[in-house]
C-alpha positions, -999 to +999 in steps of 0.1 A: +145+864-542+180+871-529+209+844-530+238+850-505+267+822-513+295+813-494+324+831-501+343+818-528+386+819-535+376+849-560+344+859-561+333+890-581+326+923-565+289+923-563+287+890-544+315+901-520+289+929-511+256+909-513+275+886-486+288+913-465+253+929-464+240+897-455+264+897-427+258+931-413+218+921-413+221+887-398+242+905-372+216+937-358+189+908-363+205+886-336+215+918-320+184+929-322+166+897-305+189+894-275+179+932-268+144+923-267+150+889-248+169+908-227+197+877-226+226+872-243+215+842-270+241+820-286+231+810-324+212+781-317+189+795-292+181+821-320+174+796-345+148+779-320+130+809-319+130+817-353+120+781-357+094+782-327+078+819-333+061+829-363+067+870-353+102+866-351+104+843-380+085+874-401+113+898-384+145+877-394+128+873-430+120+912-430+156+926-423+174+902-443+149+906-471+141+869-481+111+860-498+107+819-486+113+802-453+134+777-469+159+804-482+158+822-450+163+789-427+188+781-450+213+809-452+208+808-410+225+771-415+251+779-443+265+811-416+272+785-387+271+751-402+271+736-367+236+747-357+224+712-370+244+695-345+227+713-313+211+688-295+182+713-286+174+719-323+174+680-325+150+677-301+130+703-309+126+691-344+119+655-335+092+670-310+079+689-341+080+655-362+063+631-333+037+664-332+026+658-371+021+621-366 
């Protein structure tokens, strides 16, 4: 299991490149998903589908190399800590909560 952490005032070299990597990853896989969308997605839309599609769940977890959901959804919050705040991810996670009822 890989653990990307926020950037630190002086972290050491390796986690300067684990993060970086990370980067660079979470960047061609959100490239990579508005290419086969064929639209430009902000952040939140992406999340959605990783949250809504299994397949492109597998992909995101594939080319950043995570071994567990939770870590994978997780590092997708900790790069834009705003996602939470979408009021489409709201609703689409109440809707998910009202479906388990």
């Amino acid at each position: 299991m890989i653990i990307y952490d926020q950037p630190s005032a002086n972290p050491d070299p390796s986690a300067q490149v684990c993060d970086d990597e990370f980067r660079q990853l979470f960047i061609k896989f959100c490239s990579l998903v508005c290419i086969l969308y064929h639209k430009k997605l902000n952040l939140a839309n992406i999340f959605l589908l990783v949250l809504k599609e299994d397949r492109i769940k597998k992909l995101y977890m594939s080319i950043c190399e995570f071994d567990s959901d939770y870590e994978a959804l997780k590092c997708f919050l900790q790069y834009d800590n705003t996602l939470h705040k979408s009021k489409y991810i709201k609703k689409y996670l109440n809707s998910a909560k009202k479906r388990k009822k």
